[in-house]
N, C-alpha and C positions, 0 to 999 in steps of 0.2 A: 374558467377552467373547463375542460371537458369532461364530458359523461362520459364514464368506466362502467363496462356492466362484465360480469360473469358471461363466459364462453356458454355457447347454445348449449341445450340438455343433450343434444345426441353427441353433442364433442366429450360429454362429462364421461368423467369413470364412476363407475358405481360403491366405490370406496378407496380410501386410502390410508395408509400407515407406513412410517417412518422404518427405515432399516435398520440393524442393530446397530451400526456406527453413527447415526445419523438420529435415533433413539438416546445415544447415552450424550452424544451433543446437544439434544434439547434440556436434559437433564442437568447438563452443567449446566446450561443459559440461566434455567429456571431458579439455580440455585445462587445466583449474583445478583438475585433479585430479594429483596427484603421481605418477610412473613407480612403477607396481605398485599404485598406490590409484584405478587408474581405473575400478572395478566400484562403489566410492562414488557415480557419476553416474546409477545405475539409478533413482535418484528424480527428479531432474528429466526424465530419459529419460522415465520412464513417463506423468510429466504434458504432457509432448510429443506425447507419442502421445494422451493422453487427449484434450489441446486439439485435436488434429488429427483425431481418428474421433470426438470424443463421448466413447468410455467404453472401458475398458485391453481389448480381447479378448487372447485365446489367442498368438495368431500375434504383436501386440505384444510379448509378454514373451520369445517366442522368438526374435524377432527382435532386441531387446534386447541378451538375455542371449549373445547369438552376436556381437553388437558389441562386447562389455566381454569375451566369453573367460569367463561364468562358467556353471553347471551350469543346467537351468532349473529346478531346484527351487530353487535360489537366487531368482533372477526369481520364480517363484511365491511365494514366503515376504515376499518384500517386497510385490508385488500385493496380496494377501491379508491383509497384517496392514495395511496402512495405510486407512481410511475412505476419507481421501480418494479414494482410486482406483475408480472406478464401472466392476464388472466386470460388471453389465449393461445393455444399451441403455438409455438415457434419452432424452427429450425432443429432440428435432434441433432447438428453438428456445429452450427456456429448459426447464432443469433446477432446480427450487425446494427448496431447502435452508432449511427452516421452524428456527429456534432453539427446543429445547423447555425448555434449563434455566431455573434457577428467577427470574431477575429476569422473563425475558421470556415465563415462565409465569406470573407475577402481573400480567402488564401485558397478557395476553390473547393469549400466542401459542396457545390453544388452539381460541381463534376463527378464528386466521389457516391454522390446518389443514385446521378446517372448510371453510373459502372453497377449500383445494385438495381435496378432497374430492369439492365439491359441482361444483367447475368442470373437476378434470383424471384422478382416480380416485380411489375411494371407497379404495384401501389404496396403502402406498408404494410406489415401485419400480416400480410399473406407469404406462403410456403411457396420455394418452387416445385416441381411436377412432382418431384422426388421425396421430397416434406425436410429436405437437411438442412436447406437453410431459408432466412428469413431475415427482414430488414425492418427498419425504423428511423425517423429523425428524432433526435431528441434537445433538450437544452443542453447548455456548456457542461463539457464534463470536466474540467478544469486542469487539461495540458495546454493552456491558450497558446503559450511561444511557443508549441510546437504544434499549430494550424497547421492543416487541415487534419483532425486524426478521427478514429473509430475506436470503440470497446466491444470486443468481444466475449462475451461474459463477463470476467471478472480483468482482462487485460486490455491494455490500452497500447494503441498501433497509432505513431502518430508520425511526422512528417511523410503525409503520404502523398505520391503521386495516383492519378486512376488506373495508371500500367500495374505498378504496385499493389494498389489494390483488388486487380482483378485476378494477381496473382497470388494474394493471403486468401482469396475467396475459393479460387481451383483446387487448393490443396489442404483447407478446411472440407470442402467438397468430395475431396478423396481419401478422406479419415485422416489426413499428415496434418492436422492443423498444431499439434504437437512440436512439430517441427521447425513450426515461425517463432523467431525471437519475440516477444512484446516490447516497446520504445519505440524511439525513434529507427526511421525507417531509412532514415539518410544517411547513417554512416557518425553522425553527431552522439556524444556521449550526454545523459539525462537533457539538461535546458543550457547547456552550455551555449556561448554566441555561435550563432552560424557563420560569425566571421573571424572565429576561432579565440582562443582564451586571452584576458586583459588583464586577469588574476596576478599576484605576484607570487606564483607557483615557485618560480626557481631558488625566492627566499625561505620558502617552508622546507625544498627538500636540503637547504644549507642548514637549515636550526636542526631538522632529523638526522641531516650527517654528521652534525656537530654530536649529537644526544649520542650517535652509534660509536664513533670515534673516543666518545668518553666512556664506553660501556655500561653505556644506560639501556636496557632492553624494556623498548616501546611497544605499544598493543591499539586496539581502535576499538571502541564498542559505539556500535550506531543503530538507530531504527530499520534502516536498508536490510532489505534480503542479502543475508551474507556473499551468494553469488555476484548481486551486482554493485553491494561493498566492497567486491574484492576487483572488480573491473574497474568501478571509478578510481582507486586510488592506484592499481596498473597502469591507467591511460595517462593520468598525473607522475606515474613514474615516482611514488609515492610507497609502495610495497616492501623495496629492497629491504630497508631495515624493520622493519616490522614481524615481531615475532608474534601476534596475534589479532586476528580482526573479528570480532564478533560482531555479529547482526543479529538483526532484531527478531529473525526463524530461526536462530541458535537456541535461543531460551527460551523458557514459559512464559516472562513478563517483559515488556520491553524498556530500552534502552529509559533513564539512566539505576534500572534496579539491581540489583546489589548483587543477585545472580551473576547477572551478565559480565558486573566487574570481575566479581570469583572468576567466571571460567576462564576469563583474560588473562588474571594471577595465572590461574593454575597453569596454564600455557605457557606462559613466559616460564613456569617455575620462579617464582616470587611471593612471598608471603606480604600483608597486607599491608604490614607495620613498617614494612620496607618498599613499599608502592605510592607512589603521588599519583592523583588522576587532576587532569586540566579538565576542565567546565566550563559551562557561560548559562547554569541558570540554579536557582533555588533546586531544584527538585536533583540536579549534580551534586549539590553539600549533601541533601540528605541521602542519595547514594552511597556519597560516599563515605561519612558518617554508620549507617549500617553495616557496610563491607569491610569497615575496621581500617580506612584510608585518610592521610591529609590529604588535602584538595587546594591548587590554587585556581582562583577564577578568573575568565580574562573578562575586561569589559565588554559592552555592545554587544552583548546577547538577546538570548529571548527572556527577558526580564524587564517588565517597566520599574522594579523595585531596585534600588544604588544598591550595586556589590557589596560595599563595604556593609551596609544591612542582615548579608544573606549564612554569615557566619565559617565564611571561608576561612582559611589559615593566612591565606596572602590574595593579595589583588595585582595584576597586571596588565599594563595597558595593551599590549597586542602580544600574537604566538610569540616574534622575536625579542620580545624581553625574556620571554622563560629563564634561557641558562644563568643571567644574575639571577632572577626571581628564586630560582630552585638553590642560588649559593643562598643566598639570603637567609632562605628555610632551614638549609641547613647546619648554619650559624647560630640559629635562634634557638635549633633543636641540641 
């Protein structure tokens, strides 16, 4: 592993402290942390600090480590061993984290370095003339099926060609970087085949036009950023009857908590006692169990534990059993 050291003394600032938004965000961190395990918070702390200067200096970790009560070689040990944390100046408008491992070195990420080379400095870790931006290789950031990609900050630019990327680089370079979508860069929707869908999509949107046709009003709660919840199931053709999609930056907790069912109800205008949610894992029952809902669960989830275990109302083999599954329920009920 390589030696990480703290940026030169004349790079340091001579103090630093958190901003009110960025102050009451440490404060929450610190407080999901148990009485005497509050020095555990120094990692989100640190990327605190990172999002808010750019990159961890000096005066950060001491500042830190005097918040949580710990030593600063403590603070330093954690700075220093984690990558993530850029302990010197980078770019003040895009910092490029090129993927060097091996998918998206056979798919040409060693052209896409090139292109930072020739456009931001010829080695990593250094600023171009202007100090906006700044490059690096690093290990897999784990979009592999969509080689060759980049993370810029916090998003990730992936099926990229070097034209492409010289052109997220020009207009990070002229403050638009705002303006580039993050994904794929091809045209392709999340990891779908590049040789287009093998899914049996046309059957899902018959069981939902079945559901609409019998005036059953359907909703979606998913982890997905509601925006790009609401584009994968557009591209599926998958929207028209849905009177509610909730993502996972809708709510305070994410998908499957019991909030998120609520705001789904309340959308549709549907009370709970009269709502079924479909699932495929334990932590779906107790969802839905809190939210005051029956639940049927399909098989082949993310569950090593048998369905029939997890205290569902019903079990079903795949989405197109539902409408007997749901006669069924409603028999019993």
């Amino acid at each position: 592993m390589s030696v990480r050291r703290l940026a030169e003394a004349s790079l340091q600032p001579a103090a630093f402290a958190f901003n009110r938004a960025n102050a009451a965000a440490a404060k929450q961190w610190i407080k999901k942390y148990p009485k005497g395990r509050e020095q555990s918070a120094i990692i989100p702390l640190l990327m605190l600090a990172q999002e808010q200067e750019g990159w961890v200096t000096k005066a950060a970790i001491e500042t830190i480590s005097d918040m949580l009560g710990m030593p600063y070689i403590r603070g330093l040990e954690v700075a220093t061993f984690y990558t993530q944390y850029q302990l010197n100046p980078v770019g003040t408008r895009a910092h490029i984290q090129v993927c060097g491992t091996t998918p998206c070195m056979l798919r040409g990420s060693e052209a896409l370095m090139d292109v930072c080379r020739s456009k931001i400095h010829h080695d990593q870790f250094h600023t171009n003339d202007k100090g906006t931006l700044s490059w690096e290789e690093v290990e897999c950031l784990g979009a592999c099926v969509n080689a060759p990609m980049v993370m810029i900050f916090k998003d990730t630019f992936e099926d990229l060609t070097p034209e492409r990327l010289a052109e997220i680089i020009d207009l990070y370079d002229a403050g638009k970087g705002a303006s580039v979508t993050p994904g794929p860069q091809n045209g392709r929707i999340t990891s779908e085949p590049i040789t287009g869908l093998t899914t049996l999509m046309p059957g899902v949107r018959e069981v939902l036009t079945h559901f609409h046709l019998s005036g059953i009003a359907m909703g979606v709660v998913t982890n997905k950023p509601q925006l790009a919840a609401r584009e994968i199931l557009l591209h599926f053709g998958l929207t028209e009857h849905l009177g509610a999609i909730v993502g996972g930056d809708a709510v305070t907790y994410l998908k499957p908590a019991p909030d998120a069912l609520l705001l789904a109800l309340d959308q549709l205008q549907v009370e709970p006692r009269d709502a079924l949610m479909v699932g495929d894992s334990g932590a779906d029952v107790a969802a839905a169990r809190a939210a005051g809902m029956p639940i049927i669960l399909l098989r082949g989830g993310y569950t090593q534990i048998p369905v029939e275990e997890l205290g569902a109302d019903l079990v079903c083999d795949n989405l197109f059993d539902l409408p007997s599954a749901m006669r069924r329920l409603q028999d019993a009920a």
